[in-house]
N, C-alpha and C positions, 0 to 999 in steps of 0.2 A: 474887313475893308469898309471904310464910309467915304464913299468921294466926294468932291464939292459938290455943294446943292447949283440950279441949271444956272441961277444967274451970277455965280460965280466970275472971276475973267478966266479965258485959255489959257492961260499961262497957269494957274493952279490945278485946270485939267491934265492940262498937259503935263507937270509933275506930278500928279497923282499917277496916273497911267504910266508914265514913266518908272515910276517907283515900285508899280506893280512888277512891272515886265524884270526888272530885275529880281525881283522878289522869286517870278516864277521861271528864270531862267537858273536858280540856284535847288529847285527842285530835283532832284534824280530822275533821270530822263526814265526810269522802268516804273515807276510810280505813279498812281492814278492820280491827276491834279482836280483837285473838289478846290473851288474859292464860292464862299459862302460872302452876300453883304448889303451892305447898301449904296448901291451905286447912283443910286437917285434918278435911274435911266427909265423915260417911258418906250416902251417897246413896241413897234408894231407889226400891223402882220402881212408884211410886203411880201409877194412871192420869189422875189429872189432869194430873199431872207429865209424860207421856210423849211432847209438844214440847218441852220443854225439856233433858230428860233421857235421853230414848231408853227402850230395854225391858233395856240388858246390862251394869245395876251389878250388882257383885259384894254390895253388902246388902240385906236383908231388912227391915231398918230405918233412918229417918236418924236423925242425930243434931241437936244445938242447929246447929253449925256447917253439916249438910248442909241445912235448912229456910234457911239462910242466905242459901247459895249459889243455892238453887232461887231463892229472892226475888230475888235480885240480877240472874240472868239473866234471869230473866223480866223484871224492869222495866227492864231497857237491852236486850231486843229479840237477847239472847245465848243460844245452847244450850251445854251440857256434853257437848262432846264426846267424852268420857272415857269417856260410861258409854253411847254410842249404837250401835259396833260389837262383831260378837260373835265374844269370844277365847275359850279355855278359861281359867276361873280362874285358873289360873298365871300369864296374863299380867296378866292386873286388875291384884292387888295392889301396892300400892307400897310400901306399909309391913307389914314383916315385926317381930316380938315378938323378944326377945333369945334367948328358948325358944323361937325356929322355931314356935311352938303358933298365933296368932294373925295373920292377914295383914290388912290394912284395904286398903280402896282411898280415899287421902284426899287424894292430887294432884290436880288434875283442869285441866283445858284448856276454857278456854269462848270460843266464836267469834262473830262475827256472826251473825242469823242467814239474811242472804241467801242 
């Protein structure tokens, strides 16, 4: 999966996601659902959030993309596994700036959540 990057319009969110949900409604309901990607979502670590998200994203704030993800997981019963165990920031990051200045953590891995 690569979704629109954030300043994308809604409307190409909005069919990304889209696209997804069909994707993962064509899954076998007894099957574990792994979606591996890059969602371009910064995630953060709001306490309501923190079943779906865990307490170890690397932001302080989401973005359009990361409210996205948290929706998504939450309404198919998935957490982000991405931000639930705890690395030193070096390891978070996925996305580095071309001036080394900026890292994002915007791939993320979302699981069942049995």
């Amino acid at each position: 999966m690569h979704a629109p990057s954030e300043e994308k319009s809604d409307d190409s969110k909005d069919s990304c996601y889209e696209e997804l949900e069909q994707v993962f409604y064509h899954f076998p309901k007894f099957y574990m659902k792994i979606l591996l990607g890059d969602f371009n979502a910064k995630v953060w670590r709001e306490n309501i959030f923190k079943p779906t998200i865990g307490n170890e994203s690397l932001h302080q704030d989401s973005n359009d993309n990361g409210v996205r993800i948290v929706n998504f997981a939450t309404s198919k019963n998935l957490v982000v596994k991405s931000t639930m165990f705890p690395h030193g920031n070096i390891h978070k990051y996925t996305w580095t700036s071309p001036d080394g200045m900026i890292h994002n953590q915007v791939d993320h891995l979302l699981l069942d959540r049995r």
